[in-house]
PDB file of N, CA, C and O in Angstrom:
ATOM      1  N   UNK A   1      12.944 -25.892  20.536  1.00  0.00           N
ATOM      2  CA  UNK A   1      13.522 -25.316  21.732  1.00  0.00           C
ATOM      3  C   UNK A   1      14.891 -25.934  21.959  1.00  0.00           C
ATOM      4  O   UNK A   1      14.969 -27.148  22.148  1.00  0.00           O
ATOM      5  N   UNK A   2      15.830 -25.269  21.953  1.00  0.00           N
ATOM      6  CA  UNK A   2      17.093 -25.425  22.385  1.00  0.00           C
ATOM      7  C   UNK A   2      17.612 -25.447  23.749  1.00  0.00           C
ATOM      8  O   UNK A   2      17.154 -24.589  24.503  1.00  0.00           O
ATOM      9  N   UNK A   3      18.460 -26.244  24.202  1.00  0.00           N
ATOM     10  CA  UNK A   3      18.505 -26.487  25.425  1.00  0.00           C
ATOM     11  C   UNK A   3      20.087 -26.442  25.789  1.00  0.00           C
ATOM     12  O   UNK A   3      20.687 -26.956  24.845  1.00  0.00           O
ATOM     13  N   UNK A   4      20.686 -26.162  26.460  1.00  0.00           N
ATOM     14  CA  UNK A   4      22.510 -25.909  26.804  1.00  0.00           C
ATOM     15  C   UNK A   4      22.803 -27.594  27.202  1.00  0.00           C
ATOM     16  O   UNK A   4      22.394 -28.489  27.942  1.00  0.00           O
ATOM     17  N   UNK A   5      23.849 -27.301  26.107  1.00  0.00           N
ATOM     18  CA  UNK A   5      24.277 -28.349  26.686  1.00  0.00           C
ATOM     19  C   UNK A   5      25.453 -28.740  27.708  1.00  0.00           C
ATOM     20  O   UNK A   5      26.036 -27.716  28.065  1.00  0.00           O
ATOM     21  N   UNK A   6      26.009 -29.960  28.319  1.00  0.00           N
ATOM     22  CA  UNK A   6      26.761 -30.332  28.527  1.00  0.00           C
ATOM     23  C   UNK A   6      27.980 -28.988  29.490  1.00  0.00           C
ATOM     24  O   UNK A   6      28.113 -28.466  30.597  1.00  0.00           O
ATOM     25  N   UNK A   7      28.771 -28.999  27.756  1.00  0.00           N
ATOM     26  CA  UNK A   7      30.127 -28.092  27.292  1.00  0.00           C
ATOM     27  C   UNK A   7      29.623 -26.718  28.121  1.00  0.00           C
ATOM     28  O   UNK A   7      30.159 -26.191  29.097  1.00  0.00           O
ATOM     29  N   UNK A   8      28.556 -26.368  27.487  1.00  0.00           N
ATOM     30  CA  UNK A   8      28.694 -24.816  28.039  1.00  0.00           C
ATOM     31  C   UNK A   8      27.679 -24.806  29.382  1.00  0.00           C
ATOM     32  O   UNK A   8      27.921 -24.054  30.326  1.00  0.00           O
ATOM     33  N   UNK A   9      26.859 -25.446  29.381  1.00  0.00           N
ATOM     34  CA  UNK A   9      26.569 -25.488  31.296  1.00  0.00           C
ATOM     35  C   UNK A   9      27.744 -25.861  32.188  1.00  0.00           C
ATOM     36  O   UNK A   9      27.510 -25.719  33.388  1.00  0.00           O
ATOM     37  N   UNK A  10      28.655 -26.196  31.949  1.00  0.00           N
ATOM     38  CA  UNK A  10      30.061 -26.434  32.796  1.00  0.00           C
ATOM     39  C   UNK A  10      30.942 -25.689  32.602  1.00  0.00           C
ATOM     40  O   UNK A  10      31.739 -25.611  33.537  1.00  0.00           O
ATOM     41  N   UNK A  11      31.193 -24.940  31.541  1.00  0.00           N
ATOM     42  CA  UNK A  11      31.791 -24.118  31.114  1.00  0.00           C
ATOM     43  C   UNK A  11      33.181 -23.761  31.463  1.00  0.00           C
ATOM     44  O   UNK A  11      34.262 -23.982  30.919  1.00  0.00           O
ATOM     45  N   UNK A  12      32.559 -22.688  33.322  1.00  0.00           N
ATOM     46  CA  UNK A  12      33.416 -22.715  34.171  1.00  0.00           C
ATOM     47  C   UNK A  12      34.430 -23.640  35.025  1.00  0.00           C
ATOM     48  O   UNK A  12      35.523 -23.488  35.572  1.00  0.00           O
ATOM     49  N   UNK A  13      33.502 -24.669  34.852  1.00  0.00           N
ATOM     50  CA  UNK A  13      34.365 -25.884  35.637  1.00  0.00           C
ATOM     51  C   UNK A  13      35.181 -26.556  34.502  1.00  0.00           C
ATOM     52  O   UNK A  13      35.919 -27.479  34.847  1.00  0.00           O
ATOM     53  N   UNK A  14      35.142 -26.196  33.137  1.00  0.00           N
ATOM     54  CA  UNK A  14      36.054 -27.048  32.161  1.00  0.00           C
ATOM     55  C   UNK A  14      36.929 -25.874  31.462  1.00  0.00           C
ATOM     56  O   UNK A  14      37.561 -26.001  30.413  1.00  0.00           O
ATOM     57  N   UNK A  15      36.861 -25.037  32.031  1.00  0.00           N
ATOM     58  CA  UNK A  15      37.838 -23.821  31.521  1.00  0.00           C
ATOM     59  C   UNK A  15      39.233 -24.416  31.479  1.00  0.00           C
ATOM     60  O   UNK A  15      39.655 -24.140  30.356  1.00  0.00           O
ATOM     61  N   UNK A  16      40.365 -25.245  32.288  1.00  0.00           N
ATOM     62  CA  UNK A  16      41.257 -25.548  32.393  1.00  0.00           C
ATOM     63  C   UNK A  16      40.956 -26.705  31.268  1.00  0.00           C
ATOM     64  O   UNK A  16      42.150 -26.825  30.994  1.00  0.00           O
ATOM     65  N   UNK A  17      40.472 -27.434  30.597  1.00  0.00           N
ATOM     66  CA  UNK A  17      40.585 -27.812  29.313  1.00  0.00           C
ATOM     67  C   UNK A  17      40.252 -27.647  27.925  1.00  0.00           C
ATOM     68  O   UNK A  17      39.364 -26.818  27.725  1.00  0.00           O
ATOM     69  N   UNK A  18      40.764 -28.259  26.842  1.00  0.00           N
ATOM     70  CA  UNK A  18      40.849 -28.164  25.605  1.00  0.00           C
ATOM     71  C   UNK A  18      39.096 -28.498  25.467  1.00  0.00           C
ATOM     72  O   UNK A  18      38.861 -29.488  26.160  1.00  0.00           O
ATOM     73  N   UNK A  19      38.181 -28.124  24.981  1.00  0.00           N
ATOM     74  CA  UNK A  19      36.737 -28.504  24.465  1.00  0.00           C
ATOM     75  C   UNK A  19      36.439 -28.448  22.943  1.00  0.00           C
ATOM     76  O   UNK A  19      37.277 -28.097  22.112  1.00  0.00           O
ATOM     77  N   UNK A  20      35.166 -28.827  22.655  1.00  0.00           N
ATOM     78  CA  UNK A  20      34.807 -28.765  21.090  1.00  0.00           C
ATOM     79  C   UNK A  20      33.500 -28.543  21.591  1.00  0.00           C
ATOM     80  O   UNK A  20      33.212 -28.560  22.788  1.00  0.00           O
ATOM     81  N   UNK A  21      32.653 -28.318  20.586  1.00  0.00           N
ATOM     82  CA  UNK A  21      30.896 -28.071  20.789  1.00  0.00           C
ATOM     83  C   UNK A  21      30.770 -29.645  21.776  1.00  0.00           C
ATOM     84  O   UNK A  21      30.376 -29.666  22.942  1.00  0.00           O
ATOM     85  N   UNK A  22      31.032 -30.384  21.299  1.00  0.00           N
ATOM     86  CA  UNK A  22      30.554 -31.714  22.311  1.00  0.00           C
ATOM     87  C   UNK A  22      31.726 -32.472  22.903  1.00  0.00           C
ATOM     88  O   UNK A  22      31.408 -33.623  23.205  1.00  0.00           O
ATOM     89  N   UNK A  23      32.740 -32.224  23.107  1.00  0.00           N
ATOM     90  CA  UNK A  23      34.174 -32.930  23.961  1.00  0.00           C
ATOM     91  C   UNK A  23      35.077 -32.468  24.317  1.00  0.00           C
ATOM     92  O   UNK A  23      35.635 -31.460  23.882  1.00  0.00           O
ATOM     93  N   UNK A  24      35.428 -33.286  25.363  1.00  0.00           N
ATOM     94  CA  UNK A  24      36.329 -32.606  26.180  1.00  0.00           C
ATOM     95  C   UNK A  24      37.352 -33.419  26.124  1.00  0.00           C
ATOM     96  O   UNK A  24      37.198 -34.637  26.028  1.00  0.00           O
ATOM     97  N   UNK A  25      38.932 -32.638  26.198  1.00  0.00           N
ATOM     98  CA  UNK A  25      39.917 -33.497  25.918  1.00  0.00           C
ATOM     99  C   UNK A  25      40.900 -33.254  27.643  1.00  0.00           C
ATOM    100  O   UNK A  25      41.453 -32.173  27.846  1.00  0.00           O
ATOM    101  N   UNK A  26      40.949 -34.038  28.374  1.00  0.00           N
ATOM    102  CA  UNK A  26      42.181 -34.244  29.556  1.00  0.00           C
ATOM    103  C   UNK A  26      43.085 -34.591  29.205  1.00  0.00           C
ATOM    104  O   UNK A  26      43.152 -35.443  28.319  1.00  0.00           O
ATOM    105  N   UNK A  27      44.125 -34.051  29.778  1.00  0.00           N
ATOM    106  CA  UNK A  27      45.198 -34.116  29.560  1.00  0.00           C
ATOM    107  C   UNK A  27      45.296 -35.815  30.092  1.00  0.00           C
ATOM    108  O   UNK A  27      44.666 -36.481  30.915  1.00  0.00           O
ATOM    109  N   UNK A  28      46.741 -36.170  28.894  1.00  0.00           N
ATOM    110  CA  UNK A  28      46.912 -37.370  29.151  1.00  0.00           C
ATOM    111  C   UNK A  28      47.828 -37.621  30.838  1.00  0.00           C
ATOM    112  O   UNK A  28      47.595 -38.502  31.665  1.00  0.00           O
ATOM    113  N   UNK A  29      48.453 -36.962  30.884  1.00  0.00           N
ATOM    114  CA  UNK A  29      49.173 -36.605  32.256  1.00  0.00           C
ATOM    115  C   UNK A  29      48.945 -36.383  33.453  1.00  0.00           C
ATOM    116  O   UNK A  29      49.550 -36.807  34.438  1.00  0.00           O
ATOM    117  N   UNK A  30      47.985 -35.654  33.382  1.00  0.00           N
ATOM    118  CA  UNK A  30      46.635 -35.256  34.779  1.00  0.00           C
ATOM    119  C   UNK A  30      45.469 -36.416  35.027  1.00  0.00           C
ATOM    120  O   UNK A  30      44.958 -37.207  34.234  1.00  0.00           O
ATOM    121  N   UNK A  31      45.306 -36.251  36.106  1.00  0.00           N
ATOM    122  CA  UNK A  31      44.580 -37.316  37.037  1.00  0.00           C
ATOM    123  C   UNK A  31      42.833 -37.000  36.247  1.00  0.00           C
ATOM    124  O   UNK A  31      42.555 -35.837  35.951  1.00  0.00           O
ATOM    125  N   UNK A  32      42.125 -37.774  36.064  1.00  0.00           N
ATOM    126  CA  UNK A  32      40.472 -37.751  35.314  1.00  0.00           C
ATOM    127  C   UNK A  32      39.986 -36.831  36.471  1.00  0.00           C
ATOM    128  O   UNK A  32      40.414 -36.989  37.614  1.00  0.00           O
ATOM    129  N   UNK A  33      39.160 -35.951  36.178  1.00  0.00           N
ATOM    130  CA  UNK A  33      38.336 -34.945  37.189  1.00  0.00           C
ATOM    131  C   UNK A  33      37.111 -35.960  37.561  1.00  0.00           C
ATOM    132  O   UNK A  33      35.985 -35.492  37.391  1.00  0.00           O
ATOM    133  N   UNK A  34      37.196 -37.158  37.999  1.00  0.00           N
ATOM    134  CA  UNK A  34      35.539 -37.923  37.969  1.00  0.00           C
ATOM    135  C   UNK A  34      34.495 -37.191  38.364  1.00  0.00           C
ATOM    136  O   UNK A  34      33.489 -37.039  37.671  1.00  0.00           O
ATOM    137  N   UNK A  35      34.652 -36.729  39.416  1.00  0.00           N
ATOM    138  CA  UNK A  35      33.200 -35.892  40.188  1.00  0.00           C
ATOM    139  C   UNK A  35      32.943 -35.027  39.255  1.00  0.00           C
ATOM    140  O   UNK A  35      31.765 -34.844  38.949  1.00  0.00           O
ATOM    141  N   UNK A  36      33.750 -34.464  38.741  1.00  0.00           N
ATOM    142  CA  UNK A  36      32.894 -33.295  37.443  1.00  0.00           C
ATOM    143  C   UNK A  36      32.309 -34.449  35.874  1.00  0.00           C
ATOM    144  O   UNK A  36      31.282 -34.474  35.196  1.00  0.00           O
ATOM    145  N   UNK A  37      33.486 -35.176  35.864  1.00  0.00           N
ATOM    146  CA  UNK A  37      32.570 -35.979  34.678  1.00  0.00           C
ATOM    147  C   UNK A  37      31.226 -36.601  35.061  1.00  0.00           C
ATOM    148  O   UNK A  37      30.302 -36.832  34.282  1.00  0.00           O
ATOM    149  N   UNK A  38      31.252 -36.812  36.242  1.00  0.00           N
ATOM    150  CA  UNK A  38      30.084 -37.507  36.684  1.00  0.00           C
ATOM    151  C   UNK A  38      29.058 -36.488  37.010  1.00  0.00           C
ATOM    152  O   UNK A  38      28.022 -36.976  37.463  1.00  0.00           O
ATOM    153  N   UNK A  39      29.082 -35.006  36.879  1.00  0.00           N
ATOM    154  CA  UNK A  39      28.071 -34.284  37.199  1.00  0.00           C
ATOM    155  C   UNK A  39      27.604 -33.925  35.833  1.00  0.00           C
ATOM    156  O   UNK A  39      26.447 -33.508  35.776  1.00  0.00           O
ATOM    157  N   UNK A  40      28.226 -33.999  34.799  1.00  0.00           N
ATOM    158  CA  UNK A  40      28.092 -33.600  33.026  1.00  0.00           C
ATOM    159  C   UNK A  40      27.195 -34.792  32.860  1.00  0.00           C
ATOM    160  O   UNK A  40      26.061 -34.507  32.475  1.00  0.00           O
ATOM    161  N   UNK A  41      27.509 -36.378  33.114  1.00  0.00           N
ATOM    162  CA  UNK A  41      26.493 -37.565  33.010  1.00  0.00           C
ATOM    163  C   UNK A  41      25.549 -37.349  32.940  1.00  0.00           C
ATOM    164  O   UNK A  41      24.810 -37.449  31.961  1.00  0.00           O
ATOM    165  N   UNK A  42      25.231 -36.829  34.454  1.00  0.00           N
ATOM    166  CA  UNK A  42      24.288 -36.424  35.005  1.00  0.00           C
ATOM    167  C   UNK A  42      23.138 -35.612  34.257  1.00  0.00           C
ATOM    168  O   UNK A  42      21.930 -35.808  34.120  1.00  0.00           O
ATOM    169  N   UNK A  43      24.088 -34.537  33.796  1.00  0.00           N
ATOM    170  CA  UNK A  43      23.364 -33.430  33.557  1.00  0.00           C
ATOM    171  C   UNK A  43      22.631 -34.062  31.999  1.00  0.00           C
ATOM    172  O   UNK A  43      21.434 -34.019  31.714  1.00  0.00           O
ATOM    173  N   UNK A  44      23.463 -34.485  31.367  1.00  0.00           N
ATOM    174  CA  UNK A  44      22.464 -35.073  29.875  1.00  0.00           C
ATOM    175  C   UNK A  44      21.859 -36.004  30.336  1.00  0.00           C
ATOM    176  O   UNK A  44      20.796 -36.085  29.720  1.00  0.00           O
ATOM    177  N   UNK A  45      21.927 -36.704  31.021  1.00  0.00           N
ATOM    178  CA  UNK A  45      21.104 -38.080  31.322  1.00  0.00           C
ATOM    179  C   UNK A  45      19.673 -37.084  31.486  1.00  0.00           C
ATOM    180  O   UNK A  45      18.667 -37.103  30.777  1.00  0.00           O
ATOM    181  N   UNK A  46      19.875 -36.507  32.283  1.00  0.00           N
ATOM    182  CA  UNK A  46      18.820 -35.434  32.702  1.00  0.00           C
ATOM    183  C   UNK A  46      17.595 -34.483  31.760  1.00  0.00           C
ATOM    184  O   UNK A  46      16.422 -34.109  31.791  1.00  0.00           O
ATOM    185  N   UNK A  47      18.920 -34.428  30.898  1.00  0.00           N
ATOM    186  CA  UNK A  47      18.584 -33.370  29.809  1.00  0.00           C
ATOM    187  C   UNK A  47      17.740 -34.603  28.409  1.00  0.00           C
ATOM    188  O   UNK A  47      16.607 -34.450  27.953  1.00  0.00           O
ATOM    189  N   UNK A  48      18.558 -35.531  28.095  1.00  0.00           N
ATOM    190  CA  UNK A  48      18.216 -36.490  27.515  1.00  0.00           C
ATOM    191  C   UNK A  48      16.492 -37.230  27.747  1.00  0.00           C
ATOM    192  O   UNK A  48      15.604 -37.330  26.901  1.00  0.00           O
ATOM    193  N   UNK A  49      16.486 -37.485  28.610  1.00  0.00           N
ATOM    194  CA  UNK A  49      15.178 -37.985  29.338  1.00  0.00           C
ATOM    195  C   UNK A  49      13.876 -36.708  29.391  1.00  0.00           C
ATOM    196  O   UNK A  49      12.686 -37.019  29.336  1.00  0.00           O
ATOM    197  N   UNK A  50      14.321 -35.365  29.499  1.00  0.00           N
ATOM    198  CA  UNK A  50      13.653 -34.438  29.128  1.00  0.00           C
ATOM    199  C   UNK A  50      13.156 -34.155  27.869  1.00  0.00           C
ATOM    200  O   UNK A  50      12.019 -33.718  27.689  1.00  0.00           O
ATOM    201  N   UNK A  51      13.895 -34.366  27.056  1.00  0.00           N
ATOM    202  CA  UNK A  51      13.684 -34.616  26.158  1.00  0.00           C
ATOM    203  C   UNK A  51      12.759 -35.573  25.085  1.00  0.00           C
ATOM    204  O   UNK A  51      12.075 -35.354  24.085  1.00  0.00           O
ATOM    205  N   UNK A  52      13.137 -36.725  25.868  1.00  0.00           N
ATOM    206  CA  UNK A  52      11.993 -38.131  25.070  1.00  0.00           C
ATOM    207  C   UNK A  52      11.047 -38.392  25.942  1.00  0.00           C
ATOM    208  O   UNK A  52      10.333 -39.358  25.672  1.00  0.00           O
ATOM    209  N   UNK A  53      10.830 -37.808  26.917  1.00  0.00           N
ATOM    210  CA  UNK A  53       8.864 -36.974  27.316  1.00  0.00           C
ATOM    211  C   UNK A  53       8.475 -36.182  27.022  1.00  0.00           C
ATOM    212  O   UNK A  53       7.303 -36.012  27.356  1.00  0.00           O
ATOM    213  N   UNK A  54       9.069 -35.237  26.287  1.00  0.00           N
ATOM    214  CA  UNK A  54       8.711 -34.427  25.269  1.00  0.00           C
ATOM    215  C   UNK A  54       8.234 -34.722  24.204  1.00  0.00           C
ATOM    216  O   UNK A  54       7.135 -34.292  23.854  1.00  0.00           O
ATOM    217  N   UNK A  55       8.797 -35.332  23.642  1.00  0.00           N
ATOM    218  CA  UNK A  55       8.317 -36.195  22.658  1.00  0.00           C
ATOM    219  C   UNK A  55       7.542 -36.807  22.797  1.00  0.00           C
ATOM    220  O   UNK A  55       6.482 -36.695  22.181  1.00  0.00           O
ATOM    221  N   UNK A  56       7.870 -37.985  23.959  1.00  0.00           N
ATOM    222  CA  UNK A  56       6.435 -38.516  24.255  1.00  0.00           C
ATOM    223  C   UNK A  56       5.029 -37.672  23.956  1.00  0.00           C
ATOM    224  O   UNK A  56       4.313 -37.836  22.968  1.00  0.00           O
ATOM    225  N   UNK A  57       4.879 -37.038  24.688  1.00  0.00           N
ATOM    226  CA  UNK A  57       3.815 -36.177  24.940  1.00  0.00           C
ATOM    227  C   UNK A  57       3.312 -35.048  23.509  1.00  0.00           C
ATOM    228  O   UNK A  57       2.175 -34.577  23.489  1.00  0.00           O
ATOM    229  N   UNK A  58       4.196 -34.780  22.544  1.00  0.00           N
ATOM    230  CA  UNK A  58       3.774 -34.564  21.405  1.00  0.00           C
ATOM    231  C   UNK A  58       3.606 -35.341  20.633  1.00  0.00           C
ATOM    232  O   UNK A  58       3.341 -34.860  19.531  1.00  0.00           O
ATOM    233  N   UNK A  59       3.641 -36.679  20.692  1.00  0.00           N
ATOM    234  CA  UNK A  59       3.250 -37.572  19.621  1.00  0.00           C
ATOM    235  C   UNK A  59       1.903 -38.116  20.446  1.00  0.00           C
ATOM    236  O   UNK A  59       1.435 -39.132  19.932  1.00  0.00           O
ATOM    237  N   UNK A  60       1.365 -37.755  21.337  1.00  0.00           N
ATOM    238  CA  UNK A  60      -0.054 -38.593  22.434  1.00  0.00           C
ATOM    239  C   UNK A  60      -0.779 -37.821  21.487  1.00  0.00           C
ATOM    240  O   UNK A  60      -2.009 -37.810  21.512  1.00  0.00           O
TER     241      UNK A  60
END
């Protein structure tokens, strides 16, 4: 099972930058967006941890 990551669950909110399947590039010039980097954290921390109880629970 495949799960969205990161890049394209934000998608909209990272449209004004350069991306790759997994990174995002800010401009060196422009101020860091924190509150959005900190909601992407979020979101794999999230996604991550979903993940290795998953696992968990198929290896019980």
């Amino acid at each position: 099972m495949s799960t969205p990551n990161g890049i394209t669950t934000f998608k909209q909110e990272l449209s004004g930058y350069k991306t790759s399947k997994g990174a995002v590039q800010f401009p060196i010039g422009n101020p860091i967006p924190y509150e959005l980097v900190s909601e992407i954290v979020k979101f794999k921390v999230n996604e991550n941890n979903s993940k290795a109880e998953s696992k968990i629970k198929k290896n019980k």
